[in-house]
C-alpha positions as CSV (number, residue, x, y, z in Angstrom):
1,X,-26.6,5.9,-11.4
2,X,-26.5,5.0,-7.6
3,X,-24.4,8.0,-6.6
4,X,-21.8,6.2,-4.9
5,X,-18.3,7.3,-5.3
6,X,-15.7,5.1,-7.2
7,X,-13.6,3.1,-5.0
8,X,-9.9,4.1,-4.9
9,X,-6.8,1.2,-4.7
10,X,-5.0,1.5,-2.1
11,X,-1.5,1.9,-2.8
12,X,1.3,0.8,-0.2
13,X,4.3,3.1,-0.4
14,X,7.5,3.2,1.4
15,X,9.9,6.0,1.6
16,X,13.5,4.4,2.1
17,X,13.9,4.5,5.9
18,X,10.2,2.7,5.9
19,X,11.2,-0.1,3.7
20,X,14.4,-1.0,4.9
21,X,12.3,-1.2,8.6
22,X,9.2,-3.2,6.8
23,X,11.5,-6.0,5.3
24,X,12.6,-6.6,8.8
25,X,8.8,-6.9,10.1
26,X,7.2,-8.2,7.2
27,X,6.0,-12.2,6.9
28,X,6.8,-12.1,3.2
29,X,9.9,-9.9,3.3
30,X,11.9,-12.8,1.4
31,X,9.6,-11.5,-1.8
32,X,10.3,-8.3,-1.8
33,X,12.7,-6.2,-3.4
34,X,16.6,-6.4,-1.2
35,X,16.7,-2.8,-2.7
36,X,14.5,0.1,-2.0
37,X,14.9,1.3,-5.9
38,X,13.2,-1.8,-7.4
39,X,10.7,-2.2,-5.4
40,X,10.0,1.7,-5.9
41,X,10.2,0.6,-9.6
42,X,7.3,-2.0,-9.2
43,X,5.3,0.6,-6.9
44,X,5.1,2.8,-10.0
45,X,4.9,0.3,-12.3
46,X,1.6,-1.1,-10.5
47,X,0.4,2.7,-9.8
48,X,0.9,3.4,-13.6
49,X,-1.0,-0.1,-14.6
50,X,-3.9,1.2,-11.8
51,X,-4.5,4.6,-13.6
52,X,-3.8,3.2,-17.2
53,X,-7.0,1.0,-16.3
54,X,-9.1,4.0,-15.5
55,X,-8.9,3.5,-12.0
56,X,-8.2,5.7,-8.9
57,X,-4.7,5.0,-7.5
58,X,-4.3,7.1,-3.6
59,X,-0.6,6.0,-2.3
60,X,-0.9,5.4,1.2
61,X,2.0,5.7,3.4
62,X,2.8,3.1,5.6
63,X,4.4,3.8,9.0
64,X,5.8,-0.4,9.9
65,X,4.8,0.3,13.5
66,X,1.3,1.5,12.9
67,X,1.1,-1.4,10.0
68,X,1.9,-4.2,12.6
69,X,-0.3,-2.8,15.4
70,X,-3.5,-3.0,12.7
71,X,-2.2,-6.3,11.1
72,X,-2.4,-8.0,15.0
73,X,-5.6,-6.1,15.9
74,X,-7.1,-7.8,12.8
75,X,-5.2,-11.1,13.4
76,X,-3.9,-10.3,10.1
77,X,-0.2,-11.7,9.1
78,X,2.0,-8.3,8.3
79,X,2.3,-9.5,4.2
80,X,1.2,-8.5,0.8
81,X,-2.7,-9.2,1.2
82,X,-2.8,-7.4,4.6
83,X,-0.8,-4.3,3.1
84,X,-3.1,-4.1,0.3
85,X,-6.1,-4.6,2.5
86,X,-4.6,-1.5,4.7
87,X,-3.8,0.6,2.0
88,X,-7.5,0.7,0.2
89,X,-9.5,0.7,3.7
90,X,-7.0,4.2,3.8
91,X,-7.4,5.3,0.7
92,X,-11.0,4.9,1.2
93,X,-11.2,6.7,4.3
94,X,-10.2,10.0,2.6
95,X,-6.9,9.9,4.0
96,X,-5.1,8.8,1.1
97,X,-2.6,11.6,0.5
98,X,-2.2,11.3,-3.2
99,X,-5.1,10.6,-4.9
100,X,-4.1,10.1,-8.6
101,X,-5.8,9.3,-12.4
């Protein structure tokens, strides 16, 4: 055993108001959901999928204007890879909100 503790994933979440402003901002908007209820849908879907595997799932909230700011500090595009990226380094941090199995 190495005693190192099991890595969470990071979880992007939205509420509404945050999603409506992220598909504005984001470089990938065009794939995501028009609709806040679908993509909330594949959210959970994926969450579900995470813990189903036996793996930690920590949603992260993501505030756009904090996203972008990190995403151009990193000289990261604001899409997918950089949103997942975001959300584990969070979740990792402890400061995932909702840690869940």
């Amino acid at each position: 055993m190495t005693g190192r503790q099991e890595q969470a994933v990071g979880i992007p979440w939205f509420d509404s108001d945050n999603y409506r402003l992220a598909r504005r901002f984001m470089a990938d908007a065009q794939t995501l959901p028009r609709q806040y209820d679908a993509w909330l849908n594949e959210a959970q879907s994926f969450e579900a999928s995470v813990i189903r595997s036996g793996r930690l799932a920590t949603r992260v909230p993501i505030e756009v204007h904090d996203f972008i700011a990190w995403c151009l500090f990193h000289g990261r595009d604001p899409d997918g890879g950089a949103r997942q990226r975001f959300a584990t380094l969070v979740a990792n941090q402890g400061q995932g909100p909702e840690r869940r199995r």
